[in-house]
C-alpha positions in Angstrom: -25.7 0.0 29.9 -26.7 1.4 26.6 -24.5 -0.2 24.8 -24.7 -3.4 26.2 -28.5 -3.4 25.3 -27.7 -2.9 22.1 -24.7 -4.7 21.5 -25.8 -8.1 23.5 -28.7 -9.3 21.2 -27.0 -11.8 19.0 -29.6 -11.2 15.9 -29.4 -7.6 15.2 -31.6 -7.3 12.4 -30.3 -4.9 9.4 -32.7 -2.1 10.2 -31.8 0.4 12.5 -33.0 3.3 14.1 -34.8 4.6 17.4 -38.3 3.5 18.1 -40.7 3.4 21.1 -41.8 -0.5 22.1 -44.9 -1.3 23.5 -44.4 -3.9 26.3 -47.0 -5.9 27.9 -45.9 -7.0 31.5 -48.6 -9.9 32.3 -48.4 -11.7 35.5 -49.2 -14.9 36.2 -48.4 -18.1 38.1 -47.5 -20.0 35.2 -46.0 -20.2 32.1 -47.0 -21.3 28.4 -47.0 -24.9 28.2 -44.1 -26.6 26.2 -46.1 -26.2 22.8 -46.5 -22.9 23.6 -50.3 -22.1 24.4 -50.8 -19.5 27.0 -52.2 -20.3 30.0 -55.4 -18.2 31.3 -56.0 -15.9 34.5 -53.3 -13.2 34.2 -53.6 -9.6 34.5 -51.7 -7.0 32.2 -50.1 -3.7 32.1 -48.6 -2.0 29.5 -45.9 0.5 29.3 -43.5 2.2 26.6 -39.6 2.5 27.1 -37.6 3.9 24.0 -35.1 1.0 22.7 -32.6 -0.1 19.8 -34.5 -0.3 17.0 -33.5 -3.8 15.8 -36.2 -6.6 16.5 -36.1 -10.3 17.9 -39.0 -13.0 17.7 -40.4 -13.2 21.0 -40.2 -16.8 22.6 -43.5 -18.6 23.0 -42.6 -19.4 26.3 -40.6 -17.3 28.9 -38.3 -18.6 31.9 -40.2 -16.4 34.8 -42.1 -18.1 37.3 -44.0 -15.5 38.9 -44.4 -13.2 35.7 -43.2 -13.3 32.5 -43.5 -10.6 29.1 -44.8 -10.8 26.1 -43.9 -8.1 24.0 -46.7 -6.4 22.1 -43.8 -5.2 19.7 -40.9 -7.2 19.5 -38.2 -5.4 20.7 -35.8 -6.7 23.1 -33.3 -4.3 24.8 -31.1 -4.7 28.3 -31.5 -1.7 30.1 -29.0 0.1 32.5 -31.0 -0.9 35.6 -28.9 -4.0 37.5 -28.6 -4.6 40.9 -26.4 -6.0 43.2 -27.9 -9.3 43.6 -24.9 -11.3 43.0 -21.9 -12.1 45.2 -18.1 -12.2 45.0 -19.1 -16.3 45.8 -21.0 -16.5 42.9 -18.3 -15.0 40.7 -15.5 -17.1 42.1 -17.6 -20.1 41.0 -18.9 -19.0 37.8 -16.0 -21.1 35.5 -17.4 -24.3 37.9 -19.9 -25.1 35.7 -18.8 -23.1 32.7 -18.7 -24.6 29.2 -17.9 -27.9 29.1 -14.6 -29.2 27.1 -15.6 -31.3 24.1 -14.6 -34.8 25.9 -17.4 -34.1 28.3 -20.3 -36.1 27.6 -23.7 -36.4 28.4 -25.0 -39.3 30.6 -28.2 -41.6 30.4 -31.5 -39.8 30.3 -34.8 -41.4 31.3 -33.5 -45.0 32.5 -32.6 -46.3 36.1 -29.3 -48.0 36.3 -29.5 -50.0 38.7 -26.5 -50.6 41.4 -25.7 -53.3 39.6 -24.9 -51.8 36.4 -23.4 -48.4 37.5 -20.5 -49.2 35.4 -22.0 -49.3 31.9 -22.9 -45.4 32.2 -19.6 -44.4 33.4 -18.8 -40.9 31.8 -16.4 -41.1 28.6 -14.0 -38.5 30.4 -13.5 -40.8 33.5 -9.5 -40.1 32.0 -6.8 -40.9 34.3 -3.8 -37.9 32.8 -2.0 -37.8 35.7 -0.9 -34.0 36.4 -2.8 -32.7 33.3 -3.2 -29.1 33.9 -5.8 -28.7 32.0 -8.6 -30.4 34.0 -10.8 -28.3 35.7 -13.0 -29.3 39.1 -16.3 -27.9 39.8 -15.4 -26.4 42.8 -18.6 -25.6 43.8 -19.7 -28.8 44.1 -16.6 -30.4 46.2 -17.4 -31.6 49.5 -17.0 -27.8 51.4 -13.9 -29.0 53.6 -11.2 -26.6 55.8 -7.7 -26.7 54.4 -5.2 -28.6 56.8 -3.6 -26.0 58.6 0.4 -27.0 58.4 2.5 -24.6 59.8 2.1 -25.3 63.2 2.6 -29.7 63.1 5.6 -31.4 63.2 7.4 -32.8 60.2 6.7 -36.3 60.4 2.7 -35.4 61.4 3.0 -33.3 58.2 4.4 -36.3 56.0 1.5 -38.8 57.8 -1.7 -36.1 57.0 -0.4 -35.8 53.4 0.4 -39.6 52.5 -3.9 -40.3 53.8 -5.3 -38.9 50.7 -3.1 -40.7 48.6 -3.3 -44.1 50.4 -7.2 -43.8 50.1 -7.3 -42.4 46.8 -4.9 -46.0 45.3 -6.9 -48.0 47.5 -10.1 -46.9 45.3 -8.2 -46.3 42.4 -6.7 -50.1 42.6 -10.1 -51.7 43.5 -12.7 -53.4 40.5 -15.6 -51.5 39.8 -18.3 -53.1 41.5 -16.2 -53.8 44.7 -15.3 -49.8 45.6 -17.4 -50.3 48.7 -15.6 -53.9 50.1 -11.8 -52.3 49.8 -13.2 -49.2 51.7 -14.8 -51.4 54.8 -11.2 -52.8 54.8 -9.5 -49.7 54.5 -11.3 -48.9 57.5 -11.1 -52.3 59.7 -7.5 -51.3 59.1 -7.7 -48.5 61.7 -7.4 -45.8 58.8 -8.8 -42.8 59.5 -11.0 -41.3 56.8 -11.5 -36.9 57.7 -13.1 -34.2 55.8 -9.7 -33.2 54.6 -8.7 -36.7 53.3 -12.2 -37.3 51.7 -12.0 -33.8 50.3 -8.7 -34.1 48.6 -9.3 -37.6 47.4 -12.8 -36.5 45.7 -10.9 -33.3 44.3 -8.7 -36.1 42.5 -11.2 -38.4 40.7 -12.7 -35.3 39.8 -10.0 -33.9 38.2 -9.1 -37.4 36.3 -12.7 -37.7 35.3 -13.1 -40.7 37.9 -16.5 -39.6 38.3 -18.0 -43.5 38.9 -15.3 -44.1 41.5 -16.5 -40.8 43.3 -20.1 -41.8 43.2 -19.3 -45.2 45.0 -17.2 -43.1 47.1 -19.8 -40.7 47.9 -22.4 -43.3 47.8 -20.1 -45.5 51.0 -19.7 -42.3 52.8 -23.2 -41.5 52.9 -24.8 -45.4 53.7 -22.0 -45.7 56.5 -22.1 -42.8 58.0 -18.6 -41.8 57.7 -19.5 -37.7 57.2 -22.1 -36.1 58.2 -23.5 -34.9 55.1 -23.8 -30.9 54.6 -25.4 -29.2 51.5 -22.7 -29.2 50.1 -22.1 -32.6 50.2 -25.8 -33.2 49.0 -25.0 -31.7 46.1 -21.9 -32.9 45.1 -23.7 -36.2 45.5 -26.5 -35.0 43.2 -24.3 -34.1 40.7 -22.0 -37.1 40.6 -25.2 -39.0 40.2 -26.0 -36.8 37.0 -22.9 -37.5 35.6 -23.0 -41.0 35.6 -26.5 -42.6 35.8 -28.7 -39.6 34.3 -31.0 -36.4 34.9 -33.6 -38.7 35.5 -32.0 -40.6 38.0 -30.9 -37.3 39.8 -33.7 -35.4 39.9 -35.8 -38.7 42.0 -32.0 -38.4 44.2 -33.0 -34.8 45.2 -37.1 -36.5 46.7 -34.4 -38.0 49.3 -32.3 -35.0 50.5 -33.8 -33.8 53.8 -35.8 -30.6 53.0 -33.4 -28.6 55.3 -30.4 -29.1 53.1 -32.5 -28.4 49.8 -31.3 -25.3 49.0 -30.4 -23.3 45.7 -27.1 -24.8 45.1 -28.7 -27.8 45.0 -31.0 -27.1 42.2 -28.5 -25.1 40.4 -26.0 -28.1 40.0 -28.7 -29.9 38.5 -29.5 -26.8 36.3 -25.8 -27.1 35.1 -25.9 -30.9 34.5 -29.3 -30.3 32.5 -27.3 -27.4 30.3 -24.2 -30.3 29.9 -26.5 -32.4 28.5 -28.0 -29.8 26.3 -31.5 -30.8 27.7 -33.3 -27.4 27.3 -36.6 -28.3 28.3 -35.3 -29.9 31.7 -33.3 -26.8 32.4 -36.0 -24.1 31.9 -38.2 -26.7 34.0 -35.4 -26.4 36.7 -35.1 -22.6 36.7 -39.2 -22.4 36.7 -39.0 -24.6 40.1 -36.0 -22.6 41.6 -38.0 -19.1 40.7 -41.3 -21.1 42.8 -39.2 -21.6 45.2 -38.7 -18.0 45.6 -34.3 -18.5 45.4 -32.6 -15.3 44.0 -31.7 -14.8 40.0 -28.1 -15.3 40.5 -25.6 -14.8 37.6 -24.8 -18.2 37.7 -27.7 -19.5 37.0 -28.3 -17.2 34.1 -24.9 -17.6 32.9 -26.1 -21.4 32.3 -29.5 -20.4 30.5 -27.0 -17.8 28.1 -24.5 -20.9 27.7 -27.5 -23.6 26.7 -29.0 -21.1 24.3 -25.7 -20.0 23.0 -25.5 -24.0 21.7 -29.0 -24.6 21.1 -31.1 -21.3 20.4 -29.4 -17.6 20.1 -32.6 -15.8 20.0 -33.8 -16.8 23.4 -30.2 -15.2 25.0 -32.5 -11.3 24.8 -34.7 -13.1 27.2 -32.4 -14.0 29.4 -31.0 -10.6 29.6 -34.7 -9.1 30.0 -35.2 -11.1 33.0 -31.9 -10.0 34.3 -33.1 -6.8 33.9 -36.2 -7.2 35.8 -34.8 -8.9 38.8 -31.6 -6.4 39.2 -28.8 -9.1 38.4 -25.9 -7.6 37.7 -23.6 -9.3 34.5 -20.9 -10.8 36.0 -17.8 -11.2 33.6 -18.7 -14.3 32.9 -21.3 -13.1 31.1 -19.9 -10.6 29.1 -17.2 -13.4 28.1 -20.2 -15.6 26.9 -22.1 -12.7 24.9 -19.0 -11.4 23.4 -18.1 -15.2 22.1 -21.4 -15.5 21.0 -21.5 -12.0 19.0 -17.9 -13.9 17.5 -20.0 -16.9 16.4 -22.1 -14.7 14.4 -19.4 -12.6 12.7 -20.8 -9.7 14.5 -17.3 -8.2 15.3 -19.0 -4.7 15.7 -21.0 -5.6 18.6 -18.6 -7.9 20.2 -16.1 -4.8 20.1 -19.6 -2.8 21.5 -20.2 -5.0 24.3 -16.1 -5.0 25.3 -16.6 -1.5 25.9 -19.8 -1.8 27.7 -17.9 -4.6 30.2 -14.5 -1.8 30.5 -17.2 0.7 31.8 -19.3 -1.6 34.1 -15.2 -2.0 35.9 -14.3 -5.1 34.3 -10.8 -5.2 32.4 -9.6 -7.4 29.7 -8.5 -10.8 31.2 -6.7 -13.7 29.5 -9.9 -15.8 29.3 -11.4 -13.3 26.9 -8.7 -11.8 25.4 -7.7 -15.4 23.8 -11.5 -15.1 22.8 -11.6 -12.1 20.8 -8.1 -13.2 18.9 -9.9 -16.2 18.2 -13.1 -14.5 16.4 -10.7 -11.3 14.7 -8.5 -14.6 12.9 -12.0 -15.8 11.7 -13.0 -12.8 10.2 -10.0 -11.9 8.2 -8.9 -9.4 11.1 -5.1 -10.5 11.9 -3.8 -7.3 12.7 -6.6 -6.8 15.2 -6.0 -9.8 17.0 -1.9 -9.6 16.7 -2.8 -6.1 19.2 -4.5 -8.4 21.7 -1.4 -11.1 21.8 0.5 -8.2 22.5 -0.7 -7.5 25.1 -1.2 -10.8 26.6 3.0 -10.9 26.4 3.4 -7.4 27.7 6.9 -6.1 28.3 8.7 -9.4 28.9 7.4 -12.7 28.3 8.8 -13.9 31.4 7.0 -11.8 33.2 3.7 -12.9 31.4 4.8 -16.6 31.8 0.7 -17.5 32.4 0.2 -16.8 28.8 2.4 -18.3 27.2 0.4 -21.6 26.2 -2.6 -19.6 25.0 -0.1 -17.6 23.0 1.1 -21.2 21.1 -1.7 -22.2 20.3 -2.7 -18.7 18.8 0.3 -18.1 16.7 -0.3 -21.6 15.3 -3.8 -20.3 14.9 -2.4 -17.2 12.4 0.5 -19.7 10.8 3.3 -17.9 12.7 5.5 -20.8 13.0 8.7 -18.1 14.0 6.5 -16.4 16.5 5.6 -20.0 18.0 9.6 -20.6 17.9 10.3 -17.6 20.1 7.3 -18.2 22.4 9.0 -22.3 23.0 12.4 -20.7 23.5 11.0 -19.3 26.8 8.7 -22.1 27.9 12.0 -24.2 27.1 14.0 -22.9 30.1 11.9 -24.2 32.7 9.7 -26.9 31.0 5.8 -26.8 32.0 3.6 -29.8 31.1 0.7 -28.1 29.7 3.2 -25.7 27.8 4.9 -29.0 26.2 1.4 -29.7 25.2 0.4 -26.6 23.5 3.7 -26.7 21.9 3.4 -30.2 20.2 -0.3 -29.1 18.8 1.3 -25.9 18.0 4.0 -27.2 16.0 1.8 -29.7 14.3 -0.6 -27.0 13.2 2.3 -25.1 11.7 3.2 -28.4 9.7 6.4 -28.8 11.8 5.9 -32.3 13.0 9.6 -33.1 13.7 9.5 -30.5 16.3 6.7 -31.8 17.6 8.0 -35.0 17.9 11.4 -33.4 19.4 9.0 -31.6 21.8 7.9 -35.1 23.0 11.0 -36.9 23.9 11.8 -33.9 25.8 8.9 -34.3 27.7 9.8 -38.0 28.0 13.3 -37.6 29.4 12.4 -34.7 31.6 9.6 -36.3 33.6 9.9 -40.2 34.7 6.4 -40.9 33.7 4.7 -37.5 31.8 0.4 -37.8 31.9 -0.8 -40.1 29.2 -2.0 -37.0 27.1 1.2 -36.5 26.2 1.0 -39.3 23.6 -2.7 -38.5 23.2 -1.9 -34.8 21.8 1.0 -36.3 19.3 -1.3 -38.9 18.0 -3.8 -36.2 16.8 -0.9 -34.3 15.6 0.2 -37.6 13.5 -3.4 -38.1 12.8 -4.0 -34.3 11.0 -1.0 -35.3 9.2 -2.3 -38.6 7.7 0.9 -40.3 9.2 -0.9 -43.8 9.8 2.6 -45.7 10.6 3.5 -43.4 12.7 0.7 -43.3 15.1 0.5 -46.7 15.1 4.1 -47.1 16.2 3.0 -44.4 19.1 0.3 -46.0 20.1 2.1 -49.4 20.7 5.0 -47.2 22.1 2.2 -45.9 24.7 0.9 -49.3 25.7 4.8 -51.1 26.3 5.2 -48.0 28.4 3.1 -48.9 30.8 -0.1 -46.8 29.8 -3.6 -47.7 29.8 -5.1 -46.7 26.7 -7.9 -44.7 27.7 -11.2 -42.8 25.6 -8.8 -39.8 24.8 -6.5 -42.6 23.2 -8.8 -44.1 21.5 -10.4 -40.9 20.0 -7.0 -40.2 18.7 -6.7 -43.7 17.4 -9.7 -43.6 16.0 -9.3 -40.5 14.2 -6.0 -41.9 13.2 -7.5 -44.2 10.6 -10.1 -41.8 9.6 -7.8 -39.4 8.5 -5.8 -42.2 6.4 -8.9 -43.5 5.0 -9.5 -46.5 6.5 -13.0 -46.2 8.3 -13.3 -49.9 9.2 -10.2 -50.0 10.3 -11.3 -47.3 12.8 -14.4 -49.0 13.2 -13.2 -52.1 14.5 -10.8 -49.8 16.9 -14.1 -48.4 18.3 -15.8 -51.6 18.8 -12.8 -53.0 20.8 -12.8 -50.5 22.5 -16.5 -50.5 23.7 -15.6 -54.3 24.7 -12.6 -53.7 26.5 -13.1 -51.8 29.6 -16.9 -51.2 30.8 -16.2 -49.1 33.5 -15.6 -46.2 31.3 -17.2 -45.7 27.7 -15.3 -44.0 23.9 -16.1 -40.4 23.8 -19.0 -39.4 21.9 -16.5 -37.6 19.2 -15.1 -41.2 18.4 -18.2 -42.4 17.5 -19.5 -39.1 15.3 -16.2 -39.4 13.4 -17.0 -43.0 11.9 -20.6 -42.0 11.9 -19.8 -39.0 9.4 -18.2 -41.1 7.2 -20.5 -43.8 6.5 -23.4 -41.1 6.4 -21.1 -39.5 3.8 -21.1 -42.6 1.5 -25.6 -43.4 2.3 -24.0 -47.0 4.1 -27.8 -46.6 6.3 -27.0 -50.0 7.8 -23.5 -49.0 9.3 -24.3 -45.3 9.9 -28.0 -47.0 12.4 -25.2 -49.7 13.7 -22.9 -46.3 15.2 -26.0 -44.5 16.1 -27.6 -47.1 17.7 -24.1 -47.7 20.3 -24.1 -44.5 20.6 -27.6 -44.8 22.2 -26.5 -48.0 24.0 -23.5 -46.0 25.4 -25.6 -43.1 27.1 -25.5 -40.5 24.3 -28.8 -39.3 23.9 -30.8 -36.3 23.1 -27.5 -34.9 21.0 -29.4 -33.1 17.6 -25.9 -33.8 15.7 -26.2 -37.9 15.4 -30.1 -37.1 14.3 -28.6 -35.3 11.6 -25.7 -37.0 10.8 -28.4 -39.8 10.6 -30.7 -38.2 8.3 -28.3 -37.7 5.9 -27.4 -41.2 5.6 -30.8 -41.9 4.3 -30.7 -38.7 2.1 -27.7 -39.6 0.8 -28.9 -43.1 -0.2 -32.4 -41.2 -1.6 -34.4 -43.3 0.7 -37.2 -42.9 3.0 -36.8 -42.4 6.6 -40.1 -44.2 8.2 -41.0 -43.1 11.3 -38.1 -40.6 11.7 -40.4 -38.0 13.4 -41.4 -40.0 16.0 -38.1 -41.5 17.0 -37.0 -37.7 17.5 -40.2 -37.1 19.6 -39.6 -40.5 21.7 -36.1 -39.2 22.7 -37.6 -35.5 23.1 -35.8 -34.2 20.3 -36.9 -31.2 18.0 -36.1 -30.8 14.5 -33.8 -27.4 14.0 -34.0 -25.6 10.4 -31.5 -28.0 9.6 -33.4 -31.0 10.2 -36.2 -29.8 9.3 -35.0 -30.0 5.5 -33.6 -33.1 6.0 -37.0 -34.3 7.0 -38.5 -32.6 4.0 -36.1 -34.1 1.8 -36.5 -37.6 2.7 -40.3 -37.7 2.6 -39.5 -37.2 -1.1 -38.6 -40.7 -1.5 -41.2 -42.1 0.2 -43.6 -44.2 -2.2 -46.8 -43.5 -3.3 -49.7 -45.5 -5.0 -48.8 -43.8 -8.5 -45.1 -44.1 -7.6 -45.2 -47.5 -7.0 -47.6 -48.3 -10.3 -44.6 -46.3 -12.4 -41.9 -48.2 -10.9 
């Protein structure tokens, strides 16, 4: 595991060489407070292991519950020493909670929604793309159900058990907001039975479309009347429904009213994951602090989530993650390896992500097509085509055909690299036996290339071969029109998308919105935000929609428009995101005027200035007046 000590620390410093560290182990029952000031009564003992000599800051506080270090001489190093504390479950369920695609959002923080206002804090992803394959379900988290066993009932039982998940799921699909509960009691004076397996393929739905507010009421019905007996499981996919759509805050008082029994780790490790979703650093280390108290193991999943926060948020504090993996004998799943070696990528540090793909091929992991799109990605960053042509390669093998699974990736990477012949011959297979999400990554493809009429002939095919394709098939040519500044075209789309019997959801509105952005016209795609923040309350425009309008007016000091976006994006639930402080802030640098009182918003919403704001801050207080200033003007 040499190499993977070496390789994993994201911030190698330029000097090398071999040097002994001095490491202080001190025990104690706490940690530093938030601001950093050690706490008193620990013991110490010192030791010296031989380490990488590139240096990290240490952290002023540390994630261990029961002991942390403090390094005397700051050297951070992963050692060969893992265990085999985690589980083949654990690895199965390590993409549950994985990073989050873009259109995720966070939810409310530190406010109680009342019942009666569940709706206004829907998430922004509550999509409804029918068939996307792209949507991903946090398995973990689904209510833990048998599978129907089929081979042994007669056809027409067969036809009945799989017709109840759908009749229940259009029943709450169909039914207003606020009245999920009343068409359920009916649904079930109607002599409709309501099992684990229907309730478990019907959550696995809204799931998968983003219903997430229609899953809490569902959840919510099944729980007040009794209908299921409620598991752990269960308990936690309550919990983290709850997360999603009426805050942390909100969840965490949710998990006072779970019987003790069923408060186990997985539990508290879907809240960890909603608290690293919402980039809410503070709660999540407070999370893993209670889960080390209350003595559950260090799985990889849980420091996969720490790795993936800090990853965002803080690349330093990823060596402290892998020294307390260390300590506790967990074992890098590949999950983790895939996050290191994109974060070594994000720093241009191809060396060390190339180190730390060797160190995973000797721990007995092999090359999959999750991180083999990965590496492409970061050699066509840094200038290394070639490289990264190797690696497509071998994601097509011998014959495409045979390697049908990659095909999509392998669109989207060609378009990546400006291939447009290499993205010809990879639709020429996909074309045979048309795929949705293939169709998909061709139109982007295509459109990336600059080829728009074959993105548009992509689309009609899509529209003659399936009677009613997902609604992100529109979705995905919009953006293409939209990176192509063609304003009438989009337009003609989107009303195409709305006579065809779509609704016109926060994906379509995105693309609308960055529609007329693109063209220019920023009220234009201001006004398309604000009706759509009016027109359906049950579900809320993606946090992307509103930073895209946000940018622009910040761009050109307009401090009264820029406050307007940032204050709906605070109404809307977006809070405690570092990117609309500083988009913000430079609204008021722009303008040269004085922020007042900018610090302590940021504190109020327990927000911390970065080095990036930090200058911003610095740069503002400039133009705040003075006695003398004000005599001279």
């Amino acid at each position: 595991m040499f190499a993977l000590r070496r390789a994993a620390n994201p911030f190698r410093s330029q000097r090398y060489g071999l040097g002994a560290a001095r490491t202080c182990y001190t025990k104690s029952d706490n940690l530093s407070d938030a601001s950093g000031n050690e706490q008193h009564g620990t013991t110490s003992s010192c030791h010296k292991q031989v380490v990488p000599g590139f240096f990290v800051l240490a952290p002023k506080n540390f994630l261990h519950s029961q002991s942390y270090h403090r390094n005397c001489f700051s050297t951070r190093g992963l050692c060969s020493q893992v265990g085999a504390k985690s589980s083949d479950a654990d690895e199965n369920l390590e993409d549950g909670f994985s990073e989050l695609d873009s259109r995720t959002s966070p939810t409310v923080e530190g406010t109680t929604v009342g019942p009666e206002n569940d709706e206004e804090v829907v998430s922004s992803s509550e999509l409804s793309d029918d068939g996307a394959e792209e949507d991903f379900v946090e398995d973990q988290n689904e209510i833990a159900l048998p599978d129907v066993e089929t081979d042994t009932v007669a056809d027409e039982d067969l036809k009945r058990r799989k017709a109840e998940p759908l009749n229940l799921f259009n029943v709450i699909q169909a039914a207003p907001f606020q009245q999920v509960s009343t068409a359920l009691d009916k649904f079930v004076k109607e002599e409709n039975s309501i099992s684990r397996p229907v309730i478990s393929s019907v959550m696995l739905n809204l799931r998968k479309r983003r219903m997430y507010g229609m899953a809490l009421q569902l959840s919510k019905w099944l729980e007040t009347n009794k209908q299921l007996i409620f598991e752990e499981r269960d308990y936690a996919s309550h919990l983290d429904l709850i997360a999603k759509v009426r805050g942390l805050v909100v969840a965490e008082q949710y998990i006072e009213s779970i019987p003790k029994s069923f408060r186990g780790e997985i539990i508290y490790r879907t809240l960890l994951a909603n608290c690293v979703s919402n980039d809410n650093v503070n709660k999540a280390e407070a999370v893993f602090r209670k889960m080390r108290e209350l003595d559950f193991p260090v799985t990889p999943f849980a420091c996969n989530q720490l790795i993936l926060m800090y990853k965002k948020l803080n690349k330093k504090k990823i060596a402290d993650v892998l020294l307390l993996m260390e300590k506790d004998d967990v074992k890098p799943s590949r999950h983790t390896y895939k996050l290191l070696i994109d974060t070594k990528g994000q720093t241009n540090d191809i060396t060390g992500m190339e180190e730390l793909v060797e160190t995973m091929k000797s721990e007995g992991f092999e090359l999959d097509d999750f991180i083999r799109p990965t590496l492409v990605k970061h050699y066509i960053c840094a200038g290394m085509n070639e490289k990264g042509e190797e690696i497509m390669k071998e994601m097509e093998g011998e014959d495409l055909n045979d390697t049908r699974g990659a095909c999509k990736t392998l669109l989207h990477l060609y378009a990546d690299l400006g291939k447009a012949e290499d993205v010809e011959r990879i639709w020429k297979v996909c074309e045979s036996n048309l795929r949705i999400g293939e169709c998909l990554a061709a139109v982007g493809a295509w459109g990336k290339v600059g080829r728009v009429e074959k993105a548009e002939e992509v689309f009609e095919l899509m529209i003659k071969t399936w009677k009613k394709p997902p609604a992100k098939c529109y979705t995905t040519l919009l953006d293409v029109f939209a990176k192509h500044k063609l304003l009438a075209k989009g337009k003609d789309l989107a009303k195409r998308m709305a006579n065809d019997g779509y609704r016109i959801d926060p994906l379509a509105w995105d693309s609308l919105v960055k529609l007329f952005v693109e063209a220019g016209e920023v009220e234009k795609a201001d006004s398309v935000l604000q009706k759509a923040i009016q027109q359906d309350h049950r579900v809320r425009p993606m946090f992307n929609s509103f930073m895209v309008i946000m940018e622009q007016y910040s761009k050109r000091g307009d401090i009264h428009n820029t406050e307007k976006i940032f204050h709906q994006l605070r109404q809307s639930g977006y809070v405690r995101k570092i990117r609309q402080y500083q988009c913000l802030l430079q609204a008021y640098v722009n303008a040269k005027a004085p922020a007042y009182g900018f610090r302590d918003r940021m504190k109020s919403d327990s927000v911390f200035p970065n080095k990036s704001v930090a200058g911003q801050l610095t740069q503002i207080d400039t133009f705040k007046k003075t006695v003398i200033s004000d005599l001279l003007d």
